[in-house]
N, C-alpha and C positions, 0 to 999 in steps of 0.2 A: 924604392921598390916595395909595393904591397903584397903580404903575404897573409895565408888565412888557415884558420887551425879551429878544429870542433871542439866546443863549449858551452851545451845546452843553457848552464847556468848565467855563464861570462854575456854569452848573447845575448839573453833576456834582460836582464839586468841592463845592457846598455840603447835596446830596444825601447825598451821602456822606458826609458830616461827622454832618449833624443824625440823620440814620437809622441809619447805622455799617452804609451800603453799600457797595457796587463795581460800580457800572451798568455796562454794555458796549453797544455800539452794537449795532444801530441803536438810534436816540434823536431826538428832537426837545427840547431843552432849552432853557430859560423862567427869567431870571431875575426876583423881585420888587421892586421896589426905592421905599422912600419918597419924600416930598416935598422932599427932602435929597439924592437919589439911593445913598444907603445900602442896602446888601442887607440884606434882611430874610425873605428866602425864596426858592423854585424849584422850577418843577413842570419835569415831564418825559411826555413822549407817546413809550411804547414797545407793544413788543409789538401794530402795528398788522398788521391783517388786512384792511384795508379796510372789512369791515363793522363793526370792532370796535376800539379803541383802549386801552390800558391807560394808569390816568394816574398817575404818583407825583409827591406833591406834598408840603411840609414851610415853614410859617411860619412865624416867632416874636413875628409878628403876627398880628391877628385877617384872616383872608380877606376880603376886602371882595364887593361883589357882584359892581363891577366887574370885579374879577380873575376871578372867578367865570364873568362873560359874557363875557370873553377867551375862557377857557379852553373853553367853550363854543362859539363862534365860530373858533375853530380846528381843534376838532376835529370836528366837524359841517359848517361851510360848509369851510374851507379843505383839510383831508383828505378830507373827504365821507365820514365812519362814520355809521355805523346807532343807537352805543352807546358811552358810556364805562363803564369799566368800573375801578372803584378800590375801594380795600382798605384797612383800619387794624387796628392792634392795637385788642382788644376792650377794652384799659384806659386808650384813648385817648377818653374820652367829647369831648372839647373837639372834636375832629375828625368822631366821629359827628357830634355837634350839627349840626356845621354841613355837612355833606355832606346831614343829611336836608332842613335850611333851604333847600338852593339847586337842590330836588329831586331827589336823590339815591334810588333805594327800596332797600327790604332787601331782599338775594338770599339771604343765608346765612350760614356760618359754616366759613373754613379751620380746622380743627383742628392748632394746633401749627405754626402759620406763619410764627409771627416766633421762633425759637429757642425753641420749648417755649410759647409764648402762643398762642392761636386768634387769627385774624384774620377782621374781620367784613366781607364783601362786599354791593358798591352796585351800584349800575348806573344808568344815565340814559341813557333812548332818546331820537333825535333828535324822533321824531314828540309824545314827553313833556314835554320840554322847557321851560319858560318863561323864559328868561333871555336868547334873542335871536328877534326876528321874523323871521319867514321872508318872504319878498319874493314 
């Protein structure tokens, strides 16, 4: 079972390692960590607008759903956005999959986003949503 705990610093740090980033604030940072408490991944919530949230996220586990309605319940109930909105490389099929699984929809396609690769864009509206009840 995967569990996740905020660590602006922990996050970044492994963000940037798995992706071969250099995040900069502002940021909300998410470490993942298994049954063990071992890190095994980290999302991150940037680039908020309020109605809008950007999420980067990187595991070397399968995403659970769990994690999944965290990530969903923070950025919806606890930010209060309208929309996530996340990205992958187009030759990252593992990460589509599951982005579409946890209903994610297709918006598009950055050309040339990740150093010469297109990047394929998601989005998940709050009102879309299946992964936390609304009250």
């Amino acid at each position: 079972m995967l569990n996740a705990y905020r660590s602006d610093a922990k996050a970044k740090t492994y963000l940037d390692k798995a992706l071969n980033l250099n995040l900069s604030l502002p940021f909300c940072g998410y470490v993942i960590v298994d049954k063990l408490n071992n890190t095994v991944g980290s999302f991150v919530f940037n680039g908020f607008t309020g109605d809008n949230v950007e999420l980067t996220i990187a595991c070397h586990e399968r995403v659970t759903i769990r994690i999944a309605r965290y990530i969903a319940l923070i950025a919806f109930f606890d930010l209060g956005c309208n929309r996530i909105t996340a990205r992958t490389r187009q030759s990252n099929q593992r990460a589509i999959r599951a982005m579409l699984a946890v209903g994610f929809k297709f918006e598009g396609v950055a050309r040339e986003y990740f150093s010469g690769e297109d990047a394929i864009l998601f989005g998940m509206l709050a009102k879309e949503q299946k992964l936390v009840k609304r009250k």
